[in-house]
C-alpha positions in Angstrom: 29.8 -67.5 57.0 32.8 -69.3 57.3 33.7 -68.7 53.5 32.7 -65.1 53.6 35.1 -64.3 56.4 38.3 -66.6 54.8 37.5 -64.2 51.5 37.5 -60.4 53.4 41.1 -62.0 54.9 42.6 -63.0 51.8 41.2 -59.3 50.7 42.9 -57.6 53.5 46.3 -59.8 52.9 46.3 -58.8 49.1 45.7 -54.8 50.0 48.5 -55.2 52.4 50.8 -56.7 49.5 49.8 -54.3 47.3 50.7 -51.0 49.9 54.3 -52.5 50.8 54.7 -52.3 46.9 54.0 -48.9 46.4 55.8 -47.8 49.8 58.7 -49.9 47.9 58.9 -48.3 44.4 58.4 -44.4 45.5 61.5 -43.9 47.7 63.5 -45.8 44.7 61.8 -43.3 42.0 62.6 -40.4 44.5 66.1 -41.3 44.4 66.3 -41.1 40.9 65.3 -37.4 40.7 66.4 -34.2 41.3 64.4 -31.3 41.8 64.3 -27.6 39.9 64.4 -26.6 43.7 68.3 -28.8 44.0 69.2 -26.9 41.1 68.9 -23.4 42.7 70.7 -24.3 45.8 73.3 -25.1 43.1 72.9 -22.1 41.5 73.2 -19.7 44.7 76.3 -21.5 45.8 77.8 -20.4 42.6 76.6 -17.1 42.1 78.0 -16.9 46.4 81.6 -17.9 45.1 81.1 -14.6 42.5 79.5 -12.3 45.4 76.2 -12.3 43.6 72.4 -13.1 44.6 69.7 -14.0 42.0 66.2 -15.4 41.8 66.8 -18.7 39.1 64.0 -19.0 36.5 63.1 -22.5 37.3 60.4 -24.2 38.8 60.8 -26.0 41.8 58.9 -29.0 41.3 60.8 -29.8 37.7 62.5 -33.0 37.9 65.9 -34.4 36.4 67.4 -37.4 36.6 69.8 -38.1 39.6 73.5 -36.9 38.8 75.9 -39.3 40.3 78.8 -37.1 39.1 78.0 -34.2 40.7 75.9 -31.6 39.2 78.8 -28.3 37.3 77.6 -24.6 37.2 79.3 -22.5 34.7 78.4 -19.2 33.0 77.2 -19.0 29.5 77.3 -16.2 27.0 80.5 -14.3 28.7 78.5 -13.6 32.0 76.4 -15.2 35.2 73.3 -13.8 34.2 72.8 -17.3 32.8 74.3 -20.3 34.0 74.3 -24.0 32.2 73.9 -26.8 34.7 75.3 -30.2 33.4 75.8 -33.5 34.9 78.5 -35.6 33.3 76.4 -39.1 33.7 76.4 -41.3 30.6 72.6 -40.3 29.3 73.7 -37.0 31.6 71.6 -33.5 31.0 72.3 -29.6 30.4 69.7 -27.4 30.7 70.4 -23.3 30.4 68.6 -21.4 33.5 68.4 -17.2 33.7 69.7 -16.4 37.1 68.5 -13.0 37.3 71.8 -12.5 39.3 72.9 -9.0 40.5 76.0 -8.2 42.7 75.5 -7.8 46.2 74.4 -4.7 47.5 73.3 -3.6 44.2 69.3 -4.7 44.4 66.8 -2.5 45.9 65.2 -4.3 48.9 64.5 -3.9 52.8 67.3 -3.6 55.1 66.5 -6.8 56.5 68.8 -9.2 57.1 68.1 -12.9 55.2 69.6 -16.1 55.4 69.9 -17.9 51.7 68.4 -21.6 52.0 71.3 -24.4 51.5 74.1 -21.6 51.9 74.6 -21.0 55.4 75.9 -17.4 54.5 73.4 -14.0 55.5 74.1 -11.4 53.5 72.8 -7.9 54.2 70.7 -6.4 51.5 71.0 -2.5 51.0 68.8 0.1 49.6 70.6 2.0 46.6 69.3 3.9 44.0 67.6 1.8 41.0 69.0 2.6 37.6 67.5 5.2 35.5 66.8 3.4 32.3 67.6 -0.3 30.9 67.9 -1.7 27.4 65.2 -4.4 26.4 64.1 -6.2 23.0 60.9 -4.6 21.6 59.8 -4.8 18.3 60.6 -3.0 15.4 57.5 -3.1 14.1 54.0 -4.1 14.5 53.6 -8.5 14.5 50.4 -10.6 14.2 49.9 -13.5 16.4 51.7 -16.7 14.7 54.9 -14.5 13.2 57.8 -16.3 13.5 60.5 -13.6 14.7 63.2 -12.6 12.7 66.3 -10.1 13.4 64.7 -7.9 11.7 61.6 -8.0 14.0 63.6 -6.6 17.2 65.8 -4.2 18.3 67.6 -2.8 21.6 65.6 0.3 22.9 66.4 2.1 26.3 63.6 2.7 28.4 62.5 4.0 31.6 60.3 0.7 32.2 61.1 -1.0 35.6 59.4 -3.9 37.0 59.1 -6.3 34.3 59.5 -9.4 34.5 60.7 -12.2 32.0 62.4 -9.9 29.7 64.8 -10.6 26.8 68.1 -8.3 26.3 69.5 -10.8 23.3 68.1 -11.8 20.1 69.5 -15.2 20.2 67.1 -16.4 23.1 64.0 -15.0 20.8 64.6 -15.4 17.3 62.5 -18.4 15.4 59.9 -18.5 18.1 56.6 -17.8 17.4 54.0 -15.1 19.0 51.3 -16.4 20.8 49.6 -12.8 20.5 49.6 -10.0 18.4 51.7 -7.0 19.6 52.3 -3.0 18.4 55.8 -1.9 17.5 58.0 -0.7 19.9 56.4 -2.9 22.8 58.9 -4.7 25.3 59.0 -8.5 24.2 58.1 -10.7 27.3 58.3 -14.3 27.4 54.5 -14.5 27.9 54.5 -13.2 24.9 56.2 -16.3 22.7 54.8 -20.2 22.5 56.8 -22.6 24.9 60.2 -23.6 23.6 60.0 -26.9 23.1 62.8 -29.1 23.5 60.9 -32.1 22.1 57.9 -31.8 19.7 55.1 -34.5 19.8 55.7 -36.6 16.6 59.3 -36.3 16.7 61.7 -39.4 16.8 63.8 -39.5 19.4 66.3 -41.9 21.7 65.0 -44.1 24.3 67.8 -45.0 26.6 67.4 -47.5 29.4 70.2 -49.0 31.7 70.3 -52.0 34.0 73.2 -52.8 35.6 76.5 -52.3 33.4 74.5 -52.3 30.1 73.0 -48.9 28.8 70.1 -50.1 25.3 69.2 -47.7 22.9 66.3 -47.5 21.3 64.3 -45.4 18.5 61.1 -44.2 19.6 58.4 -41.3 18.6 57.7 -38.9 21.6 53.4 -38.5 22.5 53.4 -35.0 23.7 55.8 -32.1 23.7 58.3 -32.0 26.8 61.1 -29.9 27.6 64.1 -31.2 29.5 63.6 -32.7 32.8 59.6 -33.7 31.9 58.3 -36.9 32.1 57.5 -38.1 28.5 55.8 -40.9 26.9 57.4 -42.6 23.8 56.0 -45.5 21.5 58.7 -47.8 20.9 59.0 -48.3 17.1 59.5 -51.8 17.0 57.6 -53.1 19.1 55.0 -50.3 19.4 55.1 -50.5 23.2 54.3 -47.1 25.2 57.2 -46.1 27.7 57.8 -43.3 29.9 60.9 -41.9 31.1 62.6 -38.4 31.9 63.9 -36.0 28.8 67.4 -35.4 29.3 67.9 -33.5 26.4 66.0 -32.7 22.5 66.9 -35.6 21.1 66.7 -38.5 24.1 65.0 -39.7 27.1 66.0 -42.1 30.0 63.2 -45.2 30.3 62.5 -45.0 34.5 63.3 -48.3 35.6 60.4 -50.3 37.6 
């Protein structure tokens, strides 16, 4: 009786051990990351500064590494419809993100007032008349499922079509990707339409970067899965065929997540 009970305590001692260690290592992974929803409250502020509003495509639960630096906003392409975020951290990211952004006063809503999250700012949102008719990529002519898209593929077409959702306006963001269905000509191109742009294919060899203290290692490794930026990946180490896991920062590296 006496040995059953001196077992259940050194059971209860070791569960005990075993909690403070997980209570430990979460708060230290937590400060390592930052969320897809930090990256909109980025976003807003900026697109504040130009007196616009948007709705970032990005979802909130994507992680990133933790930007010591401080995380810069600027517009790409000539204009704020998309925005590059980029942290300046040796084994830093960049990662593109569609705003969605119009100018203020110019989006058809309720005349209720809102406050923005993370801003502090209200800004009153006005009914005005939607436009008429926008341009959107459609294709030029009829594609089977599996085409890889070409310029030849797409053109601008003005339509009366409002409501959609995940449109394209340049070919740059759609040509080489693939469609994951077949579609008629002259149909708007969505991005439900198109396979996932990867930013790192499963097979593909890639940088493992890991840091403790002063000292940043590289390593060559072969990704397990596909991944885009900000995913958790796992990576066999080539020498020593190891399996690691660690956060893509961009197509062509990944930062190990230190224990």
């Amino acid at each position: 009786m006496k040995f059953s009970s001196l077992v259940v305590r050194k059971i209860f001692i070791l569960l005990g051990i075993v909690a403070a260690m997980i209570f430990e290592v979460v708060p230290v992974f937590a400060n390592q990351m930052v969320s897809g929803a930090d990256l909109k409250k980025e976003i807003h502020a900026f697109l504040a500064t130009k007196n616009f509003v948007g709705d970032p495509a990005i979802s909130d639960t994507r992680l990133f590494p933790n930007c010591l630096t401080g995380i810069k906003v600027k517009p790409m392409f000539g204009s704020i419809k998309t925005v590059e975020l980029a942290c300046a951290d040796p084994g830093g990211f960049k990662i593109a993100i569609r705003t969605n952004a119009v100018r203020l006063g110019e989006h058809v809503v309720s005349d209720q007032e809102t406050n923005m999250k993370g801003l502090g700012r209200k800004f009153l949102k006005q009914k005005v008349k939607a436009p008429e008719k926008n341009f959107f990529l459609v294709l030029s002519r009829s594609l089977q499922k599996g085409k890889v898209l070409s310029e030849e593929d797409i053109r601008l077409k003005q339509t009366r079509k409002q409501n959609l959702s995940g449109y394209f306006t340049k070919a740059s963001d759609v040509v080489g990707r693939t469609l994951k269905k077949t579609l008629s000509v002259n149909q708007v191109l969505l991005s439900r339409h198109l396979e996932i742009d990867w930013d790192i294919r499963k097979g593909q060899k890639i940088i493992m970067q890991s840091t403790a203290g002063p000292v940043t290692i590289e390593n060559s490794g072969v990704a397990q899965a596909d991944a885009q930026v900000g995913e958790l990946l796992k990576v066999e180490n080539e020498q020593s065929g190891k399996i690691v896991e660690g956060i893509v920062v961009s197509r062509k590296k990944i930062r190990i997540l230190t224990k």
